[in-house]
Structure formats: structure tokens, C-alpha cells
C-alpha positions in Angstrom: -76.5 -29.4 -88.6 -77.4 -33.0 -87.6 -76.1 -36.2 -88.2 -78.6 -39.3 -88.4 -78.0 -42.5 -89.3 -80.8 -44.4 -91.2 -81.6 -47.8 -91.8 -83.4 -49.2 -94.9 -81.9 -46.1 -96.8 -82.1 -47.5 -100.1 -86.0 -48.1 -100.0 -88.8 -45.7 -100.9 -89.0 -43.9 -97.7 -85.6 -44.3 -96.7 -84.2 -43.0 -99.7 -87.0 -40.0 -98.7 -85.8 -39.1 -96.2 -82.3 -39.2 -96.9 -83.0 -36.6 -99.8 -85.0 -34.4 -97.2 -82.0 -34.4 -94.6 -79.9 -33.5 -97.2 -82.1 -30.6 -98.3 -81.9 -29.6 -94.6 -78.6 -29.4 -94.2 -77.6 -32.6 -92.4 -75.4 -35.4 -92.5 -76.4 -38.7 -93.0 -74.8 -41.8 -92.3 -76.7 -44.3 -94.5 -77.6 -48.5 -93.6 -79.0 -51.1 -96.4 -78.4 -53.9 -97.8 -77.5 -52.8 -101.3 -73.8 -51.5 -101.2 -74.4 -50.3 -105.1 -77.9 -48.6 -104.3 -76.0 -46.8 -101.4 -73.2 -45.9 -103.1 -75.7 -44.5 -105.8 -77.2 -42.6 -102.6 -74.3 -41.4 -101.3 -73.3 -39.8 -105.0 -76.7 -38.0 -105.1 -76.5 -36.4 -102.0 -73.0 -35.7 -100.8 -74.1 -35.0 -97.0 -74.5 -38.5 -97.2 -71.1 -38.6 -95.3 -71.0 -42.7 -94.7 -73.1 -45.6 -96.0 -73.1 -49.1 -94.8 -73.9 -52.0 -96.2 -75.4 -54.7 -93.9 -78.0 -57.2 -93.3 -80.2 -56.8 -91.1 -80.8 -60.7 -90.3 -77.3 -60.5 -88.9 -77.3 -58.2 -85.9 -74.4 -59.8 -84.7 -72.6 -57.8 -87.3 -73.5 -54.6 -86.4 -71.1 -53.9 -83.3 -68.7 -54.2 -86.2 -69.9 -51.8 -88.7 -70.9 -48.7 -86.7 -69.8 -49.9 -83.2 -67.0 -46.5 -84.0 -69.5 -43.6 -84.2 -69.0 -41.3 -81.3 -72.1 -38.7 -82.1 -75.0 -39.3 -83.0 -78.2 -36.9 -83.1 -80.7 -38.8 -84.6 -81.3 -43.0 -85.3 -84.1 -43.8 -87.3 -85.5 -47.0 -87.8 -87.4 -47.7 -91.4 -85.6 -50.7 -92.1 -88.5 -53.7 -92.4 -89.5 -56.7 -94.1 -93.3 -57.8 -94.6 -94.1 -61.0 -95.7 -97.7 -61.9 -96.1 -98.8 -65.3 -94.8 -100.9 -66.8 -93.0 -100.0 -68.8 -89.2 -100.3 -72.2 -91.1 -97.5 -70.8 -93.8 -95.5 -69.3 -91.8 -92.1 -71.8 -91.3 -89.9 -71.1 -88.5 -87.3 -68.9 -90.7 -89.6 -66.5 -91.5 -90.7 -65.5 -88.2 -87.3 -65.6 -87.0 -86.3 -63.2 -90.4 -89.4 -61.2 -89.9 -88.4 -60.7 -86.0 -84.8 -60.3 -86.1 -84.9 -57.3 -88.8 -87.8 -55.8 -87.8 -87.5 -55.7 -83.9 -83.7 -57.3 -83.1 -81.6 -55.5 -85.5 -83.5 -52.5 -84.2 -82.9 -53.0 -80.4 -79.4 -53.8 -81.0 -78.4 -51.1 -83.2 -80.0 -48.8 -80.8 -77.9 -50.5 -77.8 -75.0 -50.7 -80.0 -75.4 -46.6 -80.5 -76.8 -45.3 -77.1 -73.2 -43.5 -75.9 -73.0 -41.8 -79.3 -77.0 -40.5 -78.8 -76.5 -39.9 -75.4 -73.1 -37.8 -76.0 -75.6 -35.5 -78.4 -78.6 -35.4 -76.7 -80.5 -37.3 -79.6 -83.5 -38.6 -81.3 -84.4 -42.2 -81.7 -87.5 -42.6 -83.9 -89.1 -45.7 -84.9 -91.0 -46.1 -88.2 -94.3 -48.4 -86.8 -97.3 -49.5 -88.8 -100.1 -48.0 -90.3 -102.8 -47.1 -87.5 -104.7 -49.9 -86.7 -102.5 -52.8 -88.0 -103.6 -55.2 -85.4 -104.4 -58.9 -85.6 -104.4 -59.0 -89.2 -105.1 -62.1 -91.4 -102.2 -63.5 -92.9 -99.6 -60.8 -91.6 -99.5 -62.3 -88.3 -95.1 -62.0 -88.3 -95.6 -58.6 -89.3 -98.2 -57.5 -86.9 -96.3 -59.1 -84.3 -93.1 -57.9 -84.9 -94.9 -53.7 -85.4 -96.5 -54.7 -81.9 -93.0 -55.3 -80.1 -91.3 -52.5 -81.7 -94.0 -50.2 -80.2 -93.2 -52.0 -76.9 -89.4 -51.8 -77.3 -89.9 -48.0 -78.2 -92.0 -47.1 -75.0 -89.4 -49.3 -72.7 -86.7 -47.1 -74.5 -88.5 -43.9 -74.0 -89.1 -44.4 -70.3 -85.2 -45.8 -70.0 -83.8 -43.0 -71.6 -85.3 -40.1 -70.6 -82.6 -39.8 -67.9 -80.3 -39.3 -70.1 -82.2 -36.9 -72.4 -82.5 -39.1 -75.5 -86.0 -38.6 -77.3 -87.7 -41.5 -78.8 -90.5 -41.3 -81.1 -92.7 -43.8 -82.9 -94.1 -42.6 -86.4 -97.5 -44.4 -87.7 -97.5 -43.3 -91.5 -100.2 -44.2 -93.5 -99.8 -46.4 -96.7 -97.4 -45.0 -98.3 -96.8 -45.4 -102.3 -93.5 -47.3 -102.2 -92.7 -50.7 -103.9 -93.2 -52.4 -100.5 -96.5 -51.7 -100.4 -96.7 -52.9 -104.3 -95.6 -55.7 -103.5 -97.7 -56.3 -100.2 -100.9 -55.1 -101.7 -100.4 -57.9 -104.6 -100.0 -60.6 -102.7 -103.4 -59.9 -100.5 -105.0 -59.6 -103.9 -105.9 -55.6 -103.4 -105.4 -52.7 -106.1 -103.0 -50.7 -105.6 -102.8 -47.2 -106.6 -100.1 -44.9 -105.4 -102.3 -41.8 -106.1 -104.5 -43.2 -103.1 -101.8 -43.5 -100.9 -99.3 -41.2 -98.9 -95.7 -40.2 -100.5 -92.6 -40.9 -99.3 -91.9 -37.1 -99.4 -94.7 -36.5 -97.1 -93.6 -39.0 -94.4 -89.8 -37.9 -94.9 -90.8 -34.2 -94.2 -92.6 -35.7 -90.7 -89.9 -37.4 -89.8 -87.2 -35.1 -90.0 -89.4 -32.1 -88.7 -89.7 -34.5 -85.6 -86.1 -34.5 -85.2 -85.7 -31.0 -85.5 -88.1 -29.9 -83.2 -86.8 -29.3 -79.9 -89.4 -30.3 -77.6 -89.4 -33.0 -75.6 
């Protein structure tokens, strides 16, 4: 049995792979922003052991929230916001929202939790972008930010390895959540969940990657 905290736990593929831990046989410590949604999490699946409510545009706040978790075997990293605009659009707050959730919260809840991975030997995986997100009109913050979490991962990877904490970095495809709704809407393109991946399917990757032992 493994404990894993997961951010963005009340979203489509958060709340996936929550319920596919929990199937497993883990614990799960669970991060949003919706203290009711979690709670609601947190009722469905009592190896949901913890949930915390916090906002991610305020890292500064996270030494306070989990800064008392001593073990840790898993940290994965689904939390994200994706607005679509273009460079001309795009006002100072929302590159600095897009940045800090996407890439600053992440780097600092990783720091913030690196004694607790380290003391278990565990996993940090990163939930990227779709392959071949690159340079994409009017999702420039988003690009951006999906191109320095790959950066921050590899850094990790080579930084840890020392101290025999994994990292990984998933690319899932488009996967039917509201998100992507919502995303697919504003370019002005169909959506149709049938065409896209489930949440299931990228839960069930995901936690198969932190159960396998490799390295």
C-alpha cells in the first residue's frame, strides 16, 4: 500500500485517478481548490485519508498545508489551468496565473515534499501536454508553461536520482474531461468525448507507473 498525494483531485482526471488508487489499495492524500468537492471525494473513497483545500496561485501557502507529511511514495502533478488566447490578449495576470499554477506551484510543492519522497523512495510524475503541443496559436501561456514543466521534470529527474526518487512525465492524449470542453469551445472545434481518451484510461497509466518498480 502507497500513499500519493494528488493535485487537481477534484477534476476529471484527478478525481480518476483517485478512484483507481483507491481500487488499488492506496491511500491518497487529496489537493484542490474545492474544499466541498473534496470532501465529497474523500466520502466516496475512504482511502482518501486527507484532502486539502488550496489554491494553487498561492504557493506561498503550501509550506503551510502539507509542509507536515513525513512519507510520501508518490506526488502527482494534474493540477492545471488552460486559458486560450492569443499573445496580444494575454494581460500580465494571466501569464503570471497560468505560470504559477502550472509550473510554480508544482516546483514548490515538489521542494516543499522532497524529505517525505526521499524518506520512501518515491515517485514524482508530472501530468504534461498532449504530444506535440508546441507553438500553438493562441495557447501561447499554456504551451509555455507545458514546455517548462517538461524542463523542471528532466532537472528533477537528473537531481534526484541520487537519492532514488523516480520522476516521470505522462503525455495523455485528449482526454474527455470538462477542461477540454471548455478548451475545445473556445478555439471553435467539436468536441466529442467518444473521440477522445477517458480519464479511466489515463488514471490506470498513471498509477501502473507508480507501481511499477523499475527505474
Amino acid at each position: 500500500m502507497r500513499t500519493v498525494l494528488v493535485t487537481g483531485a477534484n477534476g476529471g482526471i484527478g478525481a480518476a485517478i483517485v478512484g483507481e488508487l483507491h481500487e488499488r489499495g492506496h491511500q491518497i492524500i487529496a489537493l484542490g481548490r474545492d474544499a466541498a468537492r473534496l470532501e465529497d471525494l474523500a466520502v466516496s473513497f475512504p482511502r482518501v485519508v486527507r484532502w486539502v483545500a488550496a489554491d494553487l496561485r498561492r504557493p506561498e501557502a503550501l509550506a503551510g498545508l502539507v509542509g507536515d507529511v513525513e512519507h510520501l511514495d508518490g506526488l502527482v502533478h494534474n493540477a492545471a489551468v488552460a486559458p486560450v488566447a492569443s499573445v496580444a490578449d494575454t494581460p500580465y495576470a494571466m501569464w503570471q496565473d497560468v505560470l504559477t499554477v502550472n509550473v510554480v506551484a508544482a516546483a514548490e510543492l515538489t521542494r516543499l515534499l522532497l524529505p517525505a519522497l526521499r524518506a520512501a523512495a518515491g515517485h514524482v510524475i508530472f501530468i504534461n501536454a498532449a504530444p506535440g503541443v508546441h507553438a500553438v496559436p493562441r495557447w501561447s501561456a499554456y504551451a509555455a508553461s507545458k514546455a517548462a514543466l517538461r524542463e523542471l521534470a528532466d532537472s528533477l529527474r537528473e537531481e534526484e536520482a541520487p537519492n532514488n526518487v523516480r520522476v516521470t512525465t505522462v503525455y495523455p492524449p485528449g482526454t474527455a474531461t470538462g477542461l477540454l470542453e471548455r478548451v475545445r469551445a473556445e478555439f471553435g472545434q467539436p468536441y466529442d468525448p467518444d473521440a477522445a481518451g477517458s480519464p479511466q484510461s489515463v488514471a490506470a497509466h498513471i498509477v501502473n507507473a507508480l507501481e511499477s518498480t523499475e527505474r
